[in-house]
C-alpha positions in Angstrom: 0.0 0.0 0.0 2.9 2.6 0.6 4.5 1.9 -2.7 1.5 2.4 -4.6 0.0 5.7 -2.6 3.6 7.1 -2.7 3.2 6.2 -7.1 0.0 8.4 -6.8 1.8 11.4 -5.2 4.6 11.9 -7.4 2.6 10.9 -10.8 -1.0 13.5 -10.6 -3.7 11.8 -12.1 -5.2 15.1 -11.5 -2.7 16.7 -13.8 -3.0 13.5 -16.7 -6.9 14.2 -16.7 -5.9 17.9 -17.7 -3.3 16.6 -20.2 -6.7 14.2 -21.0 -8.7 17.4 -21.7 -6.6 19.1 -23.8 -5.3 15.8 -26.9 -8.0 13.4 -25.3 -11.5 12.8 -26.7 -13.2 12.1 -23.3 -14.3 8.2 -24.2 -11.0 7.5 -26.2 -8.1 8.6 -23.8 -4.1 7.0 -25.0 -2.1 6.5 -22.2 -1.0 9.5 -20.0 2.2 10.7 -19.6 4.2 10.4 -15.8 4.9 14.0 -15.0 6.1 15.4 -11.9 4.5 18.0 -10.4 6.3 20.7 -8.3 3.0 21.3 -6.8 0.0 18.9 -6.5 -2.5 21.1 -4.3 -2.3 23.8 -7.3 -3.3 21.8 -9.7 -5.8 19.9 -7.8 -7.3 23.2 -7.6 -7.5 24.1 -10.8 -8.9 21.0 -12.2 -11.4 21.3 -9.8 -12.6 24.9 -10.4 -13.5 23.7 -13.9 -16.6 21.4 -15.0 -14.5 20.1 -18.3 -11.9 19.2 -16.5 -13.4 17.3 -13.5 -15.5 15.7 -15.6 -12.3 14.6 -17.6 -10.7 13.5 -14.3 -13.7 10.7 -13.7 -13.6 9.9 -17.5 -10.0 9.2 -16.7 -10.8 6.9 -14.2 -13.3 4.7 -16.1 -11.0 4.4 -18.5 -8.8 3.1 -16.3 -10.9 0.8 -15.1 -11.4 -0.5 -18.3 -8.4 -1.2 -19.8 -6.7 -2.4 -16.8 -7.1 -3.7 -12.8 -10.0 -6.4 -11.9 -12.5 -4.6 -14.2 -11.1 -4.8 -17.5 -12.2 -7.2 -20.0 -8.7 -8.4 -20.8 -7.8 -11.7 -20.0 -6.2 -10.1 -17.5 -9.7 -9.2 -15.9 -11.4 -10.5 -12.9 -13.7 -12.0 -15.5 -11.7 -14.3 -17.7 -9.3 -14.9 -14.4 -12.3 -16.7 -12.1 -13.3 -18.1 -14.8 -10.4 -20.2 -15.1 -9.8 -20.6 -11.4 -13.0 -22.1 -11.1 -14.8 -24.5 -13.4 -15.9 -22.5 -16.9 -12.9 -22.0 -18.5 -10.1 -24.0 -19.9 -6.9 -22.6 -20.3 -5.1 -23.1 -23.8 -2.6 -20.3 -24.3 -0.9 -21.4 -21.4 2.2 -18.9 -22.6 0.0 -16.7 -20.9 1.8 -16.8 -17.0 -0.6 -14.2 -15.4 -3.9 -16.2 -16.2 -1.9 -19.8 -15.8 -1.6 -19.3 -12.4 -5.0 -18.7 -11.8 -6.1 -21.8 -14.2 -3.5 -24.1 -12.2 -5.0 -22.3 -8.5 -1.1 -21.7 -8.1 -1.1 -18.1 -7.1 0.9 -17.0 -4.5 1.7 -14.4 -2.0 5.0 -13.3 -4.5 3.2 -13.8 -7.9 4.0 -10.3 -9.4 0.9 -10.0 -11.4 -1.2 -10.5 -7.8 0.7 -7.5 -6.4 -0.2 -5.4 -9.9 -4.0 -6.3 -9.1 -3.8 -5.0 -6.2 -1.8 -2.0 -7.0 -4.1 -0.9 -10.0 -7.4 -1.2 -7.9 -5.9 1.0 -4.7 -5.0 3.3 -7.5 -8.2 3.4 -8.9 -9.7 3.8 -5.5 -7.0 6.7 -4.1 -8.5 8.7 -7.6 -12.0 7.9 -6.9 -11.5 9.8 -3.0 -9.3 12.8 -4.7 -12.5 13.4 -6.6 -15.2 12.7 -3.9 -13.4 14.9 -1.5 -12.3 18.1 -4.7 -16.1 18.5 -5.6 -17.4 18.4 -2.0 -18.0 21.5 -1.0 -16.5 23.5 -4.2 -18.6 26.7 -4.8 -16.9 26.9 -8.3 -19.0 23.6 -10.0 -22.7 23.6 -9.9 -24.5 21.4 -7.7 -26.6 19.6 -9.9 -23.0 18.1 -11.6 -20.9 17.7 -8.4 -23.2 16.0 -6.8 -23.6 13.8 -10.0 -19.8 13.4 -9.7 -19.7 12.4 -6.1 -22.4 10.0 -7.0 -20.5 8.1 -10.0 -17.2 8.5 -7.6 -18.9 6.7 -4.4 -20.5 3.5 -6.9 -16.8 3.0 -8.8 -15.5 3.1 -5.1 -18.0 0.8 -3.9 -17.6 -1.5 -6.7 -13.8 -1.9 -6.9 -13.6 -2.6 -2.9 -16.1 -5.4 -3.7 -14.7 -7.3 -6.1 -11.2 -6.4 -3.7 -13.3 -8.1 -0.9 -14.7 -11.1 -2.8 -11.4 -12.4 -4.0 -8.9 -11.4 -0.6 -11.8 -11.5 2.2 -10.4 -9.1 4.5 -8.7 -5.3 3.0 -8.4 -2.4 3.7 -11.3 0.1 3.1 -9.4 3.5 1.6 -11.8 6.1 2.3 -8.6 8.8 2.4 -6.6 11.2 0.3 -4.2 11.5 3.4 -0.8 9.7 2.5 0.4 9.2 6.2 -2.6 7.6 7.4 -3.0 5.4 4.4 0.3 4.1 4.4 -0.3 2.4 7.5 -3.6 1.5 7.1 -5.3 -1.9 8.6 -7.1 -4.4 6.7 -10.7 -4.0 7.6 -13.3 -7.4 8.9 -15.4 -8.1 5.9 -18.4 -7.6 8.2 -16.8 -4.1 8.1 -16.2 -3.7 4.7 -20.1 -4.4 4.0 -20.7 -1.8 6.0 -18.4 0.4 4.3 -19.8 -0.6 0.6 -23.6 -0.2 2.1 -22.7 3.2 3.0 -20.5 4.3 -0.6 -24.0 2.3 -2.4 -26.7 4.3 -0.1 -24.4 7.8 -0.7 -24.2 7.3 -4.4 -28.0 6.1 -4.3 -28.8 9.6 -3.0 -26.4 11.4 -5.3 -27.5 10.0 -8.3 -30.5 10.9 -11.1 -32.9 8.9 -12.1 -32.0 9.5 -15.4 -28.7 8.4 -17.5 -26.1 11.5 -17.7 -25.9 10.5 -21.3 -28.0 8.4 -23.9 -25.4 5.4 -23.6 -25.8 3.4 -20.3 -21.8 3.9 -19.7 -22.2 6.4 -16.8 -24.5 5.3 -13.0 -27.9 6.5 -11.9 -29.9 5.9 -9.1 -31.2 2.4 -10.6 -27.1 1.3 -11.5 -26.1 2.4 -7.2 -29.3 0.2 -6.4 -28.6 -2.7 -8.3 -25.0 -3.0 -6.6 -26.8 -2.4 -3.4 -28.9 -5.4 -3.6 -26.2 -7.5 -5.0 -24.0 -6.1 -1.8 -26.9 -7.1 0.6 -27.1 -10.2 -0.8 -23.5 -11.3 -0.5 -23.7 -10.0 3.5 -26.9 -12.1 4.0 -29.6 -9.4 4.6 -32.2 -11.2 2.3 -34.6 -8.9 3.3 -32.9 -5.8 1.6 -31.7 -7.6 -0.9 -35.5 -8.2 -1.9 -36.5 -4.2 -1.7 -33.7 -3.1 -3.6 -33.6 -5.9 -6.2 -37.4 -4.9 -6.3 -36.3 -1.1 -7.2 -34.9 -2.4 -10.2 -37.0 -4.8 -11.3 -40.1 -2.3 -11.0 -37.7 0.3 -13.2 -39.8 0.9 -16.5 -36.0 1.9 -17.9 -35.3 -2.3 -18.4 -36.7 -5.4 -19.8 -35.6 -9.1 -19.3 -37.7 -10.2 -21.6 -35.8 -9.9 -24.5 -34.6 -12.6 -27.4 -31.2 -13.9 -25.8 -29.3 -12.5 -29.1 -30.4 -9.1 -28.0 -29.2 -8.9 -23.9 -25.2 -8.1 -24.8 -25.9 -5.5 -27.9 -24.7 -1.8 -26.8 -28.4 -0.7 -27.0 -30.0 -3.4 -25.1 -32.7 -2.9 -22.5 -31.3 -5.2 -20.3 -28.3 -3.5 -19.6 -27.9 -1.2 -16.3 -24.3 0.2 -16.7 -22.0 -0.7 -19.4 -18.1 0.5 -20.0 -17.7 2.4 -23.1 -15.3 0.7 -25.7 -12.7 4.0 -26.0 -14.0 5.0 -29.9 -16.3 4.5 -32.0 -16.5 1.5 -34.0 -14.3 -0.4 -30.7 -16.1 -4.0 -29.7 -15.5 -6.0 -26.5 -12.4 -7.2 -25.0 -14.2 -10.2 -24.1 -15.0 -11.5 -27.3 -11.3 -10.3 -28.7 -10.4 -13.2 -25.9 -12.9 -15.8 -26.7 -14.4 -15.9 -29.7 -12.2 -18.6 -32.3 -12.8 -19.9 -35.7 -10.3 -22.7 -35.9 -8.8 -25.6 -33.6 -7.2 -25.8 -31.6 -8.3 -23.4 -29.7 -5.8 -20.2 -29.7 -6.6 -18.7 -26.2 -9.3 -20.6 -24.0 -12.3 -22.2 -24.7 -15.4 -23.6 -22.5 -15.1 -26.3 -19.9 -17.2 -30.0 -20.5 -18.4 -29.2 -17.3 -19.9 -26.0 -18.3 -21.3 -27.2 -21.2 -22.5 -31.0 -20.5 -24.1 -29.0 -17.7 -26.9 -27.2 -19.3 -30.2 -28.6 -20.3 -30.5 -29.7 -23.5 -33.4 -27.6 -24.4 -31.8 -24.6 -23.2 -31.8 -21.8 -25.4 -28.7 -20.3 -24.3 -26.2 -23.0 -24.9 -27.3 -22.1 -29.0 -27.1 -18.4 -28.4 -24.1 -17.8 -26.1 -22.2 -20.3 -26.9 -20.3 -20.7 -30.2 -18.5 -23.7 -31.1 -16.0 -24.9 -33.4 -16.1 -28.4 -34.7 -18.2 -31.7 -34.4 -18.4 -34.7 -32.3 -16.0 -35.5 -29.7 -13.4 -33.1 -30.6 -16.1 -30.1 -30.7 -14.7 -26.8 -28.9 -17.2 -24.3 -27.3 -16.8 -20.6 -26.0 -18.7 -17.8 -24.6 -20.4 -15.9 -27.4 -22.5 -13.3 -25.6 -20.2 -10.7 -27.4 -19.8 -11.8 -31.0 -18.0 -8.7 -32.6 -14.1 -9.7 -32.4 -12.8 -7.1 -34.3 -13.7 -3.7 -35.1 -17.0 -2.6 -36.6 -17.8 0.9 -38.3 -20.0 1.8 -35.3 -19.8 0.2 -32.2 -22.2 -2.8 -31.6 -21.4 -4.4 -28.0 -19.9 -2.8 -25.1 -18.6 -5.0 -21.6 -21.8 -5.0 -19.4 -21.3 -4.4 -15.8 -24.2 -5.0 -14.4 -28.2 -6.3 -15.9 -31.6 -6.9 -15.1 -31.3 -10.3 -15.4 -28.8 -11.0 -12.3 -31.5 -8.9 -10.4 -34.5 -11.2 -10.7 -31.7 -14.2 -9.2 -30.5 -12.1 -6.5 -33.9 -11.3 -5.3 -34.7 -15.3 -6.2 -32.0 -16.2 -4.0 -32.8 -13.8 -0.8 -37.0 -15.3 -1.3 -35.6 -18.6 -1.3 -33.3 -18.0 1.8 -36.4 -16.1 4.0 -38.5 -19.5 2.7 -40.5 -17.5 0.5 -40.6 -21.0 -2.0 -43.4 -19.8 -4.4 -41.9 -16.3 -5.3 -38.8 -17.6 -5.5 -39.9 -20.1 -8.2 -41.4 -17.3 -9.8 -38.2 -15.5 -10.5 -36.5 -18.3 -11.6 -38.7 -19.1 -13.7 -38.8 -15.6 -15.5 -35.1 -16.3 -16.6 -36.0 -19.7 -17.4 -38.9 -18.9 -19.4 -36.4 -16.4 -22.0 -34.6 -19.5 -22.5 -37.9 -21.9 -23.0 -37.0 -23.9 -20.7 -39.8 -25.5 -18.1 -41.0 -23.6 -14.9 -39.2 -25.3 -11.8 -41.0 -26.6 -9.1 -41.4 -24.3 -5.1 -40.6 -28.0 -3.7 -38.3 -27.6 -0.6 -35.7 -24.7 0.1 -32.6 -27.2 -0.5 -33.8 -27.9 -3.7 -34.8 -24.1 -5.0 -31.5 -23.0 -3.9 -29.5 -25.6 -5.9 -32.0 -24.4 -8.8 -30.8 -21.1 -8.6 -27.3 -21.7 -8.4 -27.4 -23.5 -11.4 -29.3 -20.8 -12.5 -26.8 -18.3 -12.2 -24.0 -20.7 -13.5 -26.0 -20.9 -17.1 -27.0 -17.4 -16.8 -23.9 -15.5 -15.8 -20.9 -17.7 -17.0 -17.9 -16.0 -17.4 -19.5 -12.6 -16.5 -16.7 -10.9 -13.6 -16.3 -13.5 -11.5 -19.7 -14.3 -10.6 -19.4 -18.2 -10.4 -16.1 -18.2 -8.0 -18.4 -15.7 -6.0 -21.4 -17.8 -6.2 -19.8 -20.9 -5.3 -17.9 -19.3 -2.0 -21.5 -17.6 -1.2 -23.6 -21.1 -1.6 -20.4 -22.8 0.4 -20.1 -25.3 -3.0 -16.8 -24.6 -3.9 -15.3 -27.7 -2.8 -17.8 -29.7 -4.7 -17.1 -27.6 -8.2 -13.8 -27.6 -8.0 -12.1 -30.5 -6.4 -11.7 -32.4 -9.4 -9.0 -30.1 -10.3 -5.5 -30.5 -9.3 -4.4 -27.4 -7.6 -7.7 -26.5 -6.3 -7.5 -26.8 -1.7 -10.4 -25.7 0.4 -8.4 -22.2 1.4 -8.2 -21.1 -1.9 -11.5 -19.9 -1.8 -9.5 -16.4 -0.5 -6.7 -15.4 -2.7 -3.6 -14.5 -0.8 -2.4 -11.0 -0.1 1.0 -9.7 -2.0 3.6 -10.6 0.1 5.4 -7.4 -1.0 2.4 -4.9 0.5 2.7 -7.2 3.8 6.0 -6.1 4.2 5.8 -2.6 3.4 2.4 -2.7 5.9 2.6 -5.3 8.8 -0.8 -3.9 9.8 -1.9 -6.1 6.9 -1.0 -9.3 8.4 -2.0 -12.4 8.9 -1.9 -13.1 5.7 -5.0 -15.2 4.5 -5.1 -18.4 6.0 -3.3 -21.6 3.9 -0.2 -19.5 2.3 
């Protein structure tokens, strides 16, 4: 944690977003330069006293978030990384060290790409609170768009100490521009860290329109804070407010789940809550760059058995998400939910975030927790239904839950790391994944970088097994 808040200091992301501004479009920023500043407080105050530029500044961050850290769709991203660690993906590139480790479950406290993770995330976050606390209280923006700003800055804060806590369990919640106090920060219980992410979700919640800031669905509003909200309720077990905010969503007139399966992952879909803008026009998916293949063998990855012997025949998704590449035994399948590998002259998919359709399973799942069988069933059943499949049965609360969970497997495979979090949630991980070599009960927490353990020893223990 010092070395990366002490990176922050010396190179401003403040002052890249102004470089940003000025030889940037806002969606389709290059790489900034590492400039140091002779004073940081200066320009933090003049980026600030200007709507262009502080708008720039959180345009920096998301793209930041996209092309790199636990966000991105790279197959460098928490996506395509769980993916192999668990049970959807096999791993054929296996030149490919950073994602190797992962498919093997060999990573380690002094695996260099582990401490880069980390490192990109805390950097993401450290930008998130310069922004949060520059437009609090600044007379020189108007209201209406800081408090839109703060709003977008809480979620993005929200959502990268999730996906921080999902994979490590216990980390530090960086609330704070203050480099002293951050460089010796503790990690924080995970019972804590909900707490913290409740609090960032309800803030943002408040911040936040009704209304999109733009006619693409690449920027929060209120519905986007809320569906992260119930999601983050859900993982904590508080079923109950996991319902009412699902609920929120569901009841949104702004989204549809009932749409043909072909038309859920195009850049214009109603299904879609918040999606990352490509960087320009005529840009695709970094997810379908990764797994979509023509030819075997297969040049990257390509779909477990398990995944695929998995699904009900009859199911409508294993014809329209899933592409595949030969016949018979020696058949190859991958993810196609984003088809467009290469560029297009306007842009036709963007990486999806968040959707309606995770909704009706996390408010299935908190029914079916509280014994409410029959509604339950019912949302199930609405996801099952868009891929004409048979209603399941309200039978016992055992046998709903496995439902959903194998529910969510078909539904959300390979979608940021939702099956590694589902199977640690449902306790099941053991089960999925002990047919795989590397794969020990611990692993269920990755371990902390041994490097940030001994720059902070308030970080320690390290997780438990390494």
């Amino acid at each position: 944690m010092k070395r990366i808040l002490k990176s922050i200091q010396v190179h401003s992301l403040l002052y890249k977003s102004m470089l940003c501004l000025l030889v940037c479009s806002m969606y389709a920023c290059e790489p900034f330069l590492e400039t140091d500043l002779p004073n940081t407080q200066i320009t933090a105050e003049t980026v600030f006293a200007d709507e262009s530029t502080t708008n720039a500044t959180l345009l920096n961050v998301y793209a930041n978030l996209r092309e790199g850290g636990l966000l991105t769709g790279k197959d460098i991203g928490v996506g395509n990384l769980t993916a192999h660690y668990t049970d959807e993906l096999d791993l054929y590139l296996t030149s490919r060290a950073n994602v190797l480790v992962f498919y093997e479950n060999n990573v380690l406290p002094e695996t260099p790409f582990l401490e880069q993770l980390w490192e990109d995330s805390y950097s993401q976050i450290y930008a998130l609170n310069d922004i949060i606390a520059y437009t609090t209280n600044n007379d020189q923006l108007s209201k209406a768009f800081a408090l839109q700003i703060q709003g977008e800055a809480y979620f993005l804060r929200a959502l990268v100490h999730l996906y921080l806590q999902q994979l490590f369990g216990e980390v530090p919640y960086v609330t704070s521009t203050n480099y002293v106090e951050n460089t010796n920060i503790a990690k924080s219980s995970e019972e804590a860290v909900f707490e913290r992410l409740i609090h960032d979700l309800q803030m943002a919640k408040d911040l936040l329109p009704e209304a999109y800031p733009s006619a693409e669905r690449v920027r929060p509003n209120q519905a986007v804070a809320t569906a992260l909200l119930a999601r983050v309720y859900l993982y904590s077990g508080a079923w109950q407010q996991a319902i009412t905010q699902a609920s929120q969503v569901i009841e949104n007139p702004l989204y549809r789940v009932d749409l043909p399966l072909r038309e859920v992952f195009l850049k214009d879909s109603q299904a879609t809550l918040l999606q990352f803008s490509p960087g320009a026009e005529g840009a695709n998916t970094y997810e379908a760059a990764n797994y979509v293949f023509e030819s075997l063998p297969p040049p990257r990855t390509a779909l477990t058995s398990r995944l695929i012997t998995s699904f009900e025949e009859q199911d409508q998704r294993l014809q329209e998400w899933i592409g595949k590449v030969g016949t018979g035994e020696t058949a190859q399948y991958f993810p196609y939910k984003y088809q467009e590998n290469s560029n297009t002259a306007n842009t036709l998919e963007c990486s999806i975030v968040l959707r309606i359709g995770e909704q009706y399973l996390i408010r299935a799942e908190a029914q079916a927790r509280l014994g409410q069988l029959e509604a339950a069933a019912t949302d199930v059943n609405v996801i099952r239904t868009r891929a004409v499949l048979p209603e399941v049965a309200a039978n016992t609360q055992e046998q709903l839950l496995a439902a959903i969970l194998q529910e969510r497997r078909h539904e959300l495979f390979t979608e940021y790391g939702h099956r590694f979090f589902d199977l640690k949630r449902f306790d099941a991980a053991d089960a999925a994944l002990s047919y795989k070599n590397g794969w020990e009960s611990y692993k269920i927490r990755l371990p902390l970088p041994e490097a940030e353990l001994v720059l902070n020893p308030n970080l320690q223990p390290q997780n438990t097994g390494y």
